[in-house]
DRENZA-328269 format. One record per residue: x, y, z of N, C-alpha, C in turn; residue in three letters. Coordinates in steps of 0.001 Angstrom, whole numbers, plus 500000, padded with zeros to 6 digits. Layout:
N
XYZXYZXYZAla
...
This chain:
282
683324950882639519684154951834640269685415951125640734Unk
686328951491640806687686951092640916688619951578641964Unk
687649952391642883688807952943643386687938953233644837Unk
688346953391646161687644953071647243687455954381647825Unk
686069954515648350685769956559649230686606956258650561Unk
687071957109650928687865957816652114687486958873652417Unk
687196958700653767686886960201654707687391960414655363Unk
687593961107656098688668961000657466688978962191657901Unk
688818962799659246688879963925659555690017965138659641Unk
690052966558659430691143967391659377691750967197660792Unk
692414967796661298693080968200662643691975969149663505Unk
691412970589662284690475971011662796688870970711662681Unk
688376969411662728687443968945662468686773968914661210Unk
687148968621660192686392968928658588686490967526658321Unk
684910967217657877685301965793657260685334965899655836Unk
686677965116655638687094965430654298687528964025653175Unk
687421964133651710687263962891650731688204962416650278Unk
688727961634649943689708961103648821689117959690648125Unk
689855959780646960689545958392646044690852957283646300Unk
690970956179646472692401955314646722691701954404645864Unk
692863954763644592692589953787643888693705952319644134Unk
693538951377644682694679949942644825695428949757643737Unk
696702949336644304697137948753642929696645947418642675Unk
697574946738641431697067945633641022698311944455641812Unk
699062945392642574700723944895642783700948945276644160Unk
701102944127645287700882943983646619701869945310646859Unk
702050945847647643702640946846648318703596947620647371Unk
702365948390646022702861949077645124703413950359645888Unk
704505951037645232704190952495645749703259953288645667Unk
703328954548646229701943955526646464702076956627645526Unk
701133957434645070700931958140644106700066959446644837Unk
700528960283645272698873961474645818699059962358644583Unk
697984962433644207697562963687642964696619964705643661Unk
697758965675643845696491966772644199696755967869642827Unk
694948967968642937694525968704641682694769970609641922Unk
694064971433640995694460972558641005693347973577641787Unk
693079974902642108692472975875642732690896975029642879Unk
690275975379641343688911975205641554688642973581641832Unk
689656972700641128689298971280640940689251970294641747Unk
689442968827641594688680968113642391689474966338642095Unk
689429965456643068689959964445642492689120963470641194Unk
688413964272640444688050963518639487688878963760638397Unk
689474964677638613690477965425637422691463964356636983Unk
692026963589638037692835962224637776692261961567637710Unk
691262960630637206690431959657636861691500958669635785Unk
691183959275634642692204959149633619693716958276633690Unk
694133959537634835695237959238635145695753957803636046Unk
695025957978636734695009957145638130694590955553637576Unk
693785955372636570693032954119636080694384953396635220Unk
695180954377634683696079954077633995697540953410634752Unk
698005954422635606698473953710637012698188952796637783Unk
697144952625638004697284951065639426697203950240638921Unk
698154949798637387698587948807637628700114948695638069Unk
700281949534638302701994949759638651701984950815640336Unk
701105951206640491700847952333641610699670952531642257Unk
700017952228643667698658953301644446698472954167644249Unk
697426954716643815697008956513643432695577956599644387Unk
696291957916645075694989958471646329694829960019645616Unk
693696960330645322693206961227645036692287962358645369Unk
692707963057646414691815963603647467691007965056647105Unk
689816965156647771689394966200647584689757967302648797Unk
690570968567648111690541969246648993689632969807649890Unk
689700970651651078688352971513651697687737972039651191Unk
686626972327651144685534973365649798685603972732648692Unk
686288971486648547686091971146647215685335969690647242Unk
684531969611645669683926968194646183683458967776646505Unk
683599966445647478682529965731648497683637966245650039Unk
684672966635649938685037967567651120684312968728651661Unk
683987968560653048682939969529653576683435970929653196Unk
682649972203653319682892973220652834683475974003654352Unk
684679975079654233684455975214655583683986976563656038Unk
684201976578657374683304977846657639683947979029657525Unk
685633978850657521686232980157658042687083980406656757Unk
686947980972655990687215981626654357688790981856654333Unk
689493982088655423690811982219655714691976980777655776Unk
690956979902656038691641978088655956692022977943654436Unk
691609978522653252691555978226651959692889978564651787Unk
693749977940651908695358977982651495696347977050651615Unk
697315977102650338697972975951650283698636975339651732Unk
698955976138652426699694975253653697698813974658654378Unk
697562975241654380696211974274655701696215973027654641Unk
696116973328653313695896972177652397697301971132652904Unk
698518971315652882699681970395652781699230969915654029Unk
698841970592655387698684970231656254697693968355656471Unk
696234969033655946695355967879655730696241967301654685Unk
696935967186653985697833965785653625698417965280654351Unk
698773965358654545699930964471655733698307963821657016Unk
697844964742657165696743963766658076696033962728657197Unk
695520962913656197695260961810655088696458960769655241Unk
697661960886654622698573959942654742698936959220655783Unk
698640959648657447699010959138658130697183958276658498Unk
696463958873658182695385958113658563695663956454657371Unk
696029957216656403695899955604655468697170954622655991Unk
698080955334656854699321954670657196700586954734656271Unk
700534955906655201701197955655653797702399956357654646Unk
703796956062654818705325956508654904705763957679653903Unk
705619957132652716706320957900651503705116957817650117Unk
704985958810649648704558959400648160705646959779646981Unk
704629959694645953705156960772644967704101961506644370Unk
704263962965644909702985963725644817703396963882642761Unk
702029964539642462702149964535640596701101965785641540Unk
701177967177641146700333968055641527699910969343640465Unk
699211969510640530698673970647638905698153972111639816Unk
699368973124639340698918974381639832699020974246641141Unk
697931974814641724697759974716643374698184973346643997Unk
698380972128643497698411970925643949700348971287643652Unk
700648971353643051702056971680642652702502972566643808Unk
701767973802644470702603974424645240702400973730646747Unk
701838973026646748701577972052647819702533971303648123Unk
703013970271646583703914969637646443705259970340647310Unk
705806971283647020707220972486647649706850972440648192Unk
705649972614649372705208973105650952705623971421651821Unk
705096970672650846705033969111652174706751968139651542Unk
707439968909650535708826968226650860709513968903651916Unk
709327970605651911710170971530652735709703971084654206Unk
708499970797654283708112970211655962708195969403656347Unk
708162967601655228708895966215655908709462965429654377Unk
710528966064654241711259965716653088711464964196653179Unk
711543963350653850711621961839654180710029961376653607Unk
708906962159653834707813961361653502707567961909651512Unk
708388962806651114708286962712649515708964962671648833Unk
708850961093648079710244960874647521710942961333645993Unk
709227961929645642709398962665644237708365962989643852Unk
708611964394642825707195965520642762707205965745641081Unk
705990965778640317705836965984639245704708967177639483Unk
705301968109639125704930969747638992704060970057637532Unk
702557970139638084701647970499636457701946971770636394Unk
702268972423635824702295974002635265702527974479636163Unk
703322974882636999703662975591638022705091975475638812Unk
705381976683639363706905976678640156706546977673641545Unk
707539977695642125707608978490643196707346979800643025Unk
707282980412641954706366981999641580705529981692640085Unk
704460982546640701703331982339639817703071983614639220Unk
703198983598637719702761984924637101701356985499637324Unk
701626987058637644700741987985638435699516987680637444Unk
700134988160636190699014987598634959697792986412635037Unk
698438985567635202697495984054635476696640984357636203Unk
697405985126637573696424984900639078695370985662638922Unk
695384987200638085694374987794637642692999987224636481Unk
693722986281635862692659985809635529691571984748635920Unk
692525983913636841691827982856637767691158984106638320Unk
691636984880639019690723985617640161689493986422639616Unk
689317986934638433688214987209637186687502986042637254Unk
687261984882637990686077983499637558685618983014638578Unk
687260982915639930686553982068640400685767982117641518Unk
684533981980642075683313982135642808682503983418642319Unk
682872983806640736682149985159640315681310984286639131Unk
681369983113638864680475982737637355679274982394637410Unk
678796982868636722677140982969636850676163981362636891Unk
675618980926637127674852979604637663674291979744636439Unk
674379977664636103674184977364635253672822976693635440Unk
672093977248633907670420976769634182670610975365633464Unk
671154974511633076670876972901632680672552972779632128Unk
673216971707631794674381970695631608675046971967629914Unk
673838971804629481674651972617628067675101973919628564Unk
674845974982629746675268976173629718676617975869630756Unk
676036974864631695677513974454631877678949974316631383Unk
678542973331630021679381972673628923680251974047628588Unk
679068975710628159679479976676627451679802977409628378Unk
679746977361629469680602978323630571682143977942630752Unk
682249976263630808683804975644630631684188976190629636Unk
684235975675628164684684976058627357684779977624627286Unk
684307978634627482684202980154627663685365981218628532Unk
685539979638629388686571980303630355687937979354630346Unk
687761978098629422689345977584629132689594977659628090Unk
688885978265626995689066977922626042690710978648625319Unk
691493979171625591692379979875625039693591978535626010Unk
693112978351626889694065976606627092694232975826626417Unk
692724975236625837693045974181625199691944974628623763Unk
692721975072623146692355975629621570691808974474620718Unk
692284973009621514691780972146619938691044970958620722Unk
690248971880621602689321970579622314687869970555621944Unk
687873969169621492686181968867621072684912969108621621Unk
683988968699621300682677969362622413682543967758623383Unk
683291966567622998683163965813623869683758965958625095Unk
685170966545624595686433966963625858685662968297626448Unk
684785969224625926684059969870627236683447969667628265Unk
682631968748627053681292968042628130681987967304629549Unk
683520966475629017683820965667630103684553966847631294Unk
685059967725630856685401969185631846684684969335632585Unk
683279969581632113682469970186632782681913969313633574Unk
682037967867633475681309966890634565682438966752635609Unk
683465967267635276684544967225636366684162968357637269Unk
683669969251636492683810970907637620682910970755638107Unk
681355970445637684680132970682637828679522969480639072Unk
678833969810639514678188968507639945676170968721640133Unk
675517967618639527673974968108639731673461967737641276Unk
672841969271641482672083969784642873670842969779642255Unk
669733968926642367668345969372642501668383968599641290Unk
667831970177639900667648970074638788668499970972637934Unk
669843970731638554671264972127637830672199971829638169Unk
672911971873637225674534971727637516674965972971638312Unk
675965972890639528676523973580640177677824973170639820Unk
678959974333640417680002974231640624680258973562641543Unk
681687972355641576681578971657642961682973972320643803Unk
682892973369643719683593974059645168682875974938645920Unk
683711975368647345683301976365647972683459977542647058Unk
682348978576646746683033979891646260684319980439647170Unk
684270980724648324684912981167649367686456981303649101Unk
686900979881648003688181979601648222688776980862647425Unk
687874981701646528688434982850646367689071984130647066Unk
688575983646648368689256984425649606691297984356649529Unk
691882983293649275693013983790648771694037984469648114Unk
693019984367646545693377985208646109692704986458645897Unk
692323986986646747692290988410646931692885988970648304Unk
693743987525648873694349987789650443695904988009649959Unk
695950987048648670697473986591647867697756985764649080Unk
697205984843649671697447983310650345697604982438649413Unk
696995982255648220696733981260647048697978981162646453Unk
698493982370646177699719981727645441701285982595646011Unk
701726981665646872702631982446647449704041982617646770Unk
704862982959647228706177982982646692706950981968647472Unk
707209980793646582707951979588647506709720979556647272Unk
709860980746646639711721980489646263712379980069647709Unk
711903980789648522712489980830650081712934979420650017Unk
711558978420649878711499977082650270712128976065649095Unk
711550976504648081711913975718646682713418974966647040Unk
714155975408647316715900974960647327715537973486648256Unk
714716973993649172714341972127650051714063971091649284Unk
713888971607648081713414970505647160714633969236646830Unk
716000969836646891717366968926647277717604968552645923Unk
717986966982646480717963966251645241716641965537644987Unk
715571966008645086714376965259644665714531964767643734Unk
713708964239643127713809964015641647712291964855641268Unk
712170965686640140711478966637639878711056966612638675Unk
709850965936637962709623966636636420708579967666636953Unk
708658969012635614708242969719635485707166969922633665Unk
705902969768634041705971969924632954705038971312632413Unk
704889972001631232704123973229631239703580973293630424Unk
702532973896630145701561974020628870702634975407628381Unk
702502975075626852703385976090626209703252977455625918Unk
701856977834626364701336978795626188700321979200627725Unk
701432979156628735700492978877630427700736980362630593Unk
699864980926631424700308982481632395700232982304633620Unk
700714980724633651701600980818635215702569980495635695Unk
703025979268634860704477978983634752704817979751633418Unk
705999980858633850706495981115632792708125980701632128Unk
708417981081631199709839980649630556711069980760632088Unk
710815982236632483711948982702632781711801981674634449Unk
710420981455634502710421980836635997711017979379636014Unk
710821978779635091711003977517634721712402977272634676Unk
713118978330633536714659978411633796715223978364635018Unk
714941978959635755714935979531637074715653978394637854Unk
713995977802637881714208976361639149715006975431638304Unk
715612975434636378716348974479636169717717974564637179Unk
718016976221636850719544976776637121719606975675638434Unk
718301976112639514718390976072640718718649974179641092Unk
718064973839639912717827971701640036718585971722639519Unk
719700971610638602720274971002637592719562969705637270Unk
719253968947638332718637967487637993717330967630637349Unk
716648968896637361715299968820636843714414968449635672Unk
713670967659635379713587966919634025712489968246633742Unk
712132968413632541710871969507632048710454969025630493Unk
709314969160630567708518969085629486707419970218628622Unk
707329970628627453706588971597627380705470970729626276Unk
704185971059626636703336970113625711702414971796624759Unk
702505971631623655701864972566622538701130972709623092Unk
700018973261622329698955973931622115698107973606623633Unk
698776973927624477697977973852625886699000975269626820Unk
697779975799627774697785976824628347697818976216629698Unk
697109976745630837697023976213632260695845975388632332Unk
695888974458632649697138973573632687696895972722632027Unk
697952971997631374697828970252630823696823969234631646Unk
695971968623631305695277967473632067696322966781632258Unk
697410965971631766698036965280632047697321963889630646Unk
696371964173630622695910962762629503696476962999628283Unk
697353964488627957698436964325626487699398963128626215Unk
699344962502625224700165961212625367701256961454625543Unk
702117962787625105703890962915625590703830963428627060Unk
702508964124627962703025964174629421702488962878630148Unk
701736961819629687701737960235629864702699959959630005Unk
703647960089628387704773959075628587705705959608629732Unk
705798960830629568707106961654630242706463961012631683Unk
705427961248632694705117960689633922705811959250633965Unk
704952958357633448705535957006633268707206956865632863Unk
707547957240632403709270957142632422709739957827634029Unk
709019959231634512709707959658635078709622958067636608Unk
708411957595636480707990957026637783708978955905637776Unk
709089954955636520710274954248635916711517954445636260Unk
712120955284636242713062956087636458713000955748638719Unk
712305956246639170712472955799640678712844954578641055Unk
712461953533640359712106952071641015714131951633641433Unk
């Protein structure tokens, strides 16, 4: 294991997880990857192993998600309580400045915690997502998530992932399921469960989950910003993407084939594109 457990409490009492993986390089910069709706910091594994040798990467589990306690009040499940417990994470580890890399829900997080302490983020890499989220997408996330039926052993697991990403990632093996599904899943007893709160579906049927951030988006300044999108996503779309270029001019973007919502990030051209973009800061 490579990378150290963190707990540490919300503001409103939740004890909650992250992974900090060290660098290999005394007072590397910091890296927070927050993952997307249903997911979890194992999702950067990959990622993060590949980084510290150049970067701290903290990888936290949101509330309801994970080894983060579940909470009680179904209405906390939203990106701003989420940006919120960041910044208490960061100040518990003592970290000044990040560069969030965020996928989907971790992405609109990203816009929420520059617009609230633009000094503590010094640059944001956006997984499939912008400040409006196609209605399309959200309907289909909201068709799965805390509605999928419990899995009786690891293989119906395997075929419930694949069942419900499969039009994402069209050319993924049964190994790249299996490893999906040990990301989503976690074994209770003698069964794989899902490792979130169902609950967090309470947003989107509140429309807390995916708000409209144009208001805020412009705070984004001169960040420095890659964007990158699966080419075939229904949540970042063309016209949104244009959008926030008009709005960045500085904005770098990437579109990776045959991927939908969202890119893992383990495609070797959104590798390289990360790694140049982080290159690019020093």
């Amino acid at each position: 294991m490579n990378y150290i457990d963190v707990f540490y409490q919300s503001d409103d009492g939740l004890r909650l997880y992250a992974r900090d993986y060290p660098s290999a390089v005394a007072g590397a910069p910091v890296i927070l990857c927050l993952p997307g709706l249903t997911r979890n910091s194992k999702d950067f594994g990959p990622l993060a192993n590949a980084l510290q040798q150049t970067h701290r990467v903290i990888c936290p589990d949101q509330r309801g998600r994970g080894r983060s306690v579940r909470d009680a009040e179904a209405a906390n499940y939203r990106p701003d309580k989420y940006a919120l417990d960041m910044f208490t994470l960061l100040n518990v580890l003592q970290i000044n400045e990040v560069v969030i890399i965020g996928t989907s829900l971790g992405g609109l997080m990203a816009i929420l915690m520059i617009a609230s302490e633009p000094t503590r983020i010094k640059a944001a890499v956006l997984n499939d997502v912008g400040p409006e989220v196609d209605p399309l997408g959200v309907a289909r996330i909201a068709a799965y998530v805390g509605k999928t039926a419990p899995a009786n052993n690891w293989d119906e697991a395997v075929q419930q992932t694949a069942n419900i990403n499969a039009a994402a990632f069209p050319d993924f093996s049964l190994q790249e399921w299996q490893t999906m599904a040990r990301d989503l899943y976690v074994q209770e007893g003698m069964v794989p469960v899902l490792d979130y709160d169902p609950a967090i579906a309470h947003g989107l049927a509140s429309g807390t989950a995916a708000p409209n951030l144009w208001p805020v988006f412009d705070a984004v300044g001169d960040k420095p910003m890659l964007v990158i999108r699966g080419q075939d996503s229904d949540i970042l779309s063309v016209e949104t993407l244009a959008e926030m270029s008009r709005r960045l001019p500085h904005l770098a973007s990437l579109s990776i084939a045959r991927r939908g919502h969202a890119p893992t990030l383990t495609e070797p051209e959104a590798h390289k594109a990360i790694c140049q973009f982080l290159d690019a800061l020093k």
